[in-house]
PATOR-491456 format. One record per atom (N, C-alpha, C, O): residue in one letter; x, y, z. Coordinates in steps of 0.1 Angstrom, whole numbers, plus 5000, padded with zeros to 4 digits. Atoms other than C-alpha are relative to their C-alpha. Layout:
! residues N
AXYZ/...
//
This chain:
! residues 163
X500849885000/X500050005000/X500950125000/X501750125009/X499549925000/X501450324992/X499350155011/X498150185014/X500449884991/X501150635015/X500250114996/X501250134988/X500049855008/X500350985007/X499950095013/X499150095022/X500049914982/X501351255035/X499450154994/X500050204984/X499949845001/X499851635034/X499850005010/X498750005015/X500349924986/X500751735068/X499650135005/X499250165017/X500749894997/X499752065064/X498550005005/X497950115008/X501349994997/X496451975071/X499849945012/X498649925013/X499850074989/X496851795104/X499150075010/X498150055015/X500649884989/X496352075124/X498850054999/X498150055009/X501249945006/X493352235105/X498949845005/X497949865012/X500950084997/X491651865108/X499649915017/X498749835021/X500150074990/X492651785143/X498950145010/X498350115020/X500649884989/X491052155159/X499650104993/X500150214994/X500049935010/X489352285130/X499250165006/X499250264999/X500649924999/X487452525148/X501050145012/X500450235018/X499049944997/X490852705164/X500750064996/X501850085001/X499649915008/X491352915137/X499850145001/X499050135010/X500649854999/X490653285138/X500250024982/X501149974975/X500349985015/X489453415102/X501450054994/X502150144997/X498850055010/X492153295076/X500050164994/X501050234995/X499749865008/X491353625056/X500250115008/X501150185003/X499349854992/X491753915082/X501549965006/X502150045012/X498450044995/X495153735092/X500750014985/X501650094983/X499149965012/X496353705056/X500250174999/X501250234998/X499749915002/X495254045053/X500750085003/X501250164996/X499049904993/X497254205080/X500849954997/X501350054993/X498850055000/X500453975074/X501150094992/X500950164981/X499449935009/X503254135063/X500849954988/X501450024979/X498950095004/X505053835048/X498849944991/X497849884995/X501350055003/X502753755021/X500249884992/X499349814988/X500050155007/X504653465004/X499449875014/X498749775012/X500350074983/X504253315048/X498850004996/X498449894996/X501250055000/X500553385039/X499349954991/X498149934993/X500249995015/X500153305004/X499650104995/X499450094983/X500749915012/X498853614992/X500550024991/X501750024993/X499850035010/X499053634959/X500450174991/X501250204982/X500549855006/X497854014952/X498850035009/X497849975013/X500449934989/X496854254974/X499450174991/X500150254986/X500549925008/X494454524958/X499950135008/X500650175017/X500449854987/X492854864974/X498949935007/X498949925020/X501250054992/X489354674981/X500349875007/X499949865018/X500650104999/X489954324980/X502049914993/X502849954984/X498750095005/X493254044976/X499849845002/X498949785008/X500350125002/X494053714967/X501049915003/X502149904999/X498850095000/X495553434982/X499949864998/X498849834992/X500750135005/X495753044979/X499449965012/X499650015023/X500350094988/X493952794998/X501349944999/X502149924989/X499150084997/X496452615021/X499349875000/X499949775002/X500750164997/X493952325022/X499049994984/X497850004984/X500149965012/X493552314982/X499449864995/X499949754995/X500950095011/X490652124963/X500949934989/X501249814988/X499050025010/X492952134935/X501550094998/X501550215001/X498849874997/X496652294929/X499450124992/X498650114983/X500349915010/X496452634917/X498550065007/X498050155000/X501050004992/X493152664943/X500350105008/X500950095019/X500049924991/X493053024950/X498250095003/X497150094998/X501449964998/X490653254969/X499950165001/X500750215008/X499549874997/X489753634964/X498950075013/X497950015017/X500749944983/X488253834997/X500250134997/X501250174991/X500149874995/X487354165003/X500750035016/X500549965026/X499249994984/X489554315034/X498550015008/X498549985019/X500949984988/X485954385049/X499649885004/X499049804997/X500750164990/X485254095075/X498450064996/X498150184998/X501450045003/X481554015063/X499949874996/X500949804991/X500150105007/X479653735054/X498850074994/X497950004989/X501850005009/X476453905038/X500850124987/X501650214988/X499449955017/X477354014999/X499550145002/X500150244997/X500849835005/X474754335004/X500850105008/X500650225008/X499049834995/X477554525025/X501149994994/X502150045000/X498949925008/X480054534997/X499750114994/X498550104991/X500549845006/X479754884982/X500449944986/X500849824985/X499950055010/X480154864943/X501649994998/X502149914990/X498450015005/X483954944943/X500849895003/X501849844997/X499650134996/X484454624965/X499849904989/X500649834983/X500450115008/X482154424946/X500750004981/X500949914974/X499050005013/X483954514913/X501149995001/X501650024990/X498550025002/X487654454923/X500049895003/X500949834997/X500650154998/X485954104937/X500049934987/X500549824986/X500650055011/X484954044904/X501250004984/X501249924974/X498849945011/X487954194879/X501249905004/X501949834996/X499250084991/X490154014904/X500049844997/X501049774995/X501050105005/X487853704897/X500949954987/X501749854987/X500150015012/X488353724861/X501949974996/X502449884989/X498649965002/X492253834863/X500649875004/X501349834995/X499550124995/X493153494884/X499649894994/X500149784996/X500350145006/X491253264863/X500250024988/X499749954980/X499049975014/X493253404832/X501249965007/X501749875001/X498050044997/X496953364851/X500149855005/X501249805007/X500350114999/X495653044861/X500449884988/X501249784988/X500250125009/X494852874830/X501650094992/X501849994984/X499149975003/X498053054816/X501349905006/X502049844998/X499450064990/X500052874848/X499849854997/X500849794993/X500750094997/X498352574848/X499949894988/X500549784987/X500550015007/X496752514821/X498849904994/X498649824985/X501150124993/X493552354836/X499450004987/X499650084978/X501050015006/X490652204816/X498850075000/X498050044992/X501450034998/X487852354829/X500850085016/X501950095020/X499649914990/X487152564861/X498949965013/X498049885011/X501549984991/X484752604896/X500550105005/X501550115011/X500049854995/X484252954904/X498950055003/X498050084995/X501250024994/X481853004930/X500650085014/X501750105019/X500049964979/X481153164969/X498849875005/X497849834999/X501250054990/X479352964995/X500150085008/X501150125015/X499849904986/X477953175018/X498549955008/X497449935004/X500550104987/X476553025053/X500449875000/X500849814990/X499650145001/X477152705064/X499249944996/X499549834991/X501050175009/X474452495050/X500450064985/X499750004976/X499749985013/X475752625018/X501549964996/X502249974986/X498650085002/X479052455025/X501150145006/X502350115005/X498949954998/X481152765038/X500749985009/X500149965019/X499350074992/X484052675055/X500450125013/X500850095024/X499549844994/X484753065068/X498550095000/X498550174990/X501349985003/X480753185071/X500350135002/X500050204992/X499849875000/X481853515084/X500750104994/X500750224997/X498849905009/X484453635056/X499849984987/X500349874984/X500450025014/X483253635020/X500849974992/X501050074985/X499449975013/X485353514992/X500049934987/X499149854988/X500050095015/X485653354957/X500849895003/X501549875012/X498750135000/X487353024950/X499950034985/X499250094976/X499950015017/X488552974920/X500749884999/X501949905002/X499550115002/X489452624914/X500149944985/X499149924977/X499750035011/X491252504884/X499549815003/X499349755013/X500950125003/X489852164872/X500749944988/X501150014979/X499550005012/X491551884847/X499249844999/X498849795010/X500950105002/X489651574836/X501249905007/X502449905005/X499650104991/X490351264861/X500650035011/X501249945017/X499649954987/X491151504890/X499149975009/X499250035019/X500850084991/X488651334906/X500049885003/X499049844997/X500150085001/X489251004916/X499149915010/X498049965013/X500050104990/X488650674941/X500450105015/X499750085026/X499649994992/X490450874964/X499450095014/X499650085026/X500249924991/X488851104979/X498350015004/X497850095012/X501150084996/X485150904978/X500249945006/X499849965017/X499750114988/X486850574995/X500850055011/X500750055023/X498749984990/X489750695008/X499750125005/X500950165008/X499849844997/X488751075020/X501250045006/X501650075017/X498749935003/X491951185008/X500150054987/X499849984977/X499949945014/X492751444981/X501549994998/X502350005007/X498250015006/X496451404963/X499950094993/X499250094983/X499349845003/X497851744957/X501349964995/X502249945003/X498650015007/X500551674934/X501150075004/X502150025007/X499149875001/X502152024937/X500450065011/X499450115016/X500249944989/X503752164969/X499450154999/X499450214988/X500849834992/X501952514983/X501350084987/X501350134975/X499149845002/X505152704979/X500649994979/X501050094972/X499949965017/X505652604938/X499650024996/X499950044984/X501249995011/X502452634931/X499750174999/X499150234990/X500049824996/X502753034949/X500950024993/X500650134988/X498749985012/X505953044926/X499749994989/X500650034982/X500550075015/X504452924895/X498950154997/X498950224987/X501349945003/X501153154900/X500150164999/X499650234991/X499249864993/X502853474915/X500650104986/X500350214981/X498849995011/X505653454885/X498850044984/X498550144977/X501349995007/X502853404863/X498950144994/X498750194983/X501249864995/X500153694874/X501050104992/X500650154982/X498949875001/X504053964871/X500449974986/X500850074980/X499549975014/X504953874839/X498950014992/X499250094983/X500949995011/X501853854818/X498650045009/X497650005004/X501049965000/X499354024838/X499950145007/X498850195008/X499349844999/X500954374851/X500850064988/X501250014978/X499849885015/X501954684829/X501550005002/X502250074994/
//
């Protein structure tokens, strides 16, 4: 039997509710490769999930701690959205996924993992990244470590999507 380690998730699965919101912590950090951020805007920035669906599984957030969509003002909700659009171009540039899921859940019975901080996922998608594994076995296999996938994405975004 072969074994598959992602210890980064250890912690998050053994005391998952001993977090304080992932996004107002990336936000203030100053070290943003330490938090993944990716891009940091005026309204709203983007960083990866550390606990990633698929590699290349990032997420964009408004700096305002909310979970209800109707207190973004429009300048929020349009750097949300441009931001959106921008990452799932340097993505499939990076990547070069098949196919995408780009989506918010918001509340928990709608699956949110973070109910009180609003943000996009953007999950890159490639046919048969779905297996056995993570129906029988509830385990996902992340090919790619965190930190090449923030090197790949980063590199990515600065050469072909800044002036």
């Amino acid at each position: 039997m072969k074994k598959i380690y992602a210890p980064w998730r250890y912690e998050y699965i053994r005391n998952p509710d001993s977090y304080s919101c992932i996004f107002c912590k990336a936000s203030k950090g100053k070290d943003d490769r330490a938090c993944y951020v990716l891009l940091r805007g005026e309204h709203t920035f983007v960083m990866m999930n550390i606990f990633p669906y698929n590699n290349g599984h990032v997420m964009i957030a408004p700096y305002k701690h909310t979970g209800d969509l109707q207190e973004l003002n429009l300048d929020e909700m349009n750097e949300l959205i441009r931001y959106t659009q921008i990452w799932e171009a340097a993505i499939r540039e990076a990547m070069n996924p098949q196919g995408f899921n780009i989506g918010m859940n918001i509340g928990r019975v709608a699956g949110a993992g973070v109910e009180d901080h609003l943000h996009i996922h953007v999950v890159p998608r490639w046919s048969g990244d779905t297996n056995f594994m993570p129906v029988i076995g509830e385990t996902k296999v992340i090919p790619m470590n965190l930190n090449e996938a923030y090197d790949l994405l980063k590199s990515t975004y600065e050469q072909k999507f800044t002036n």
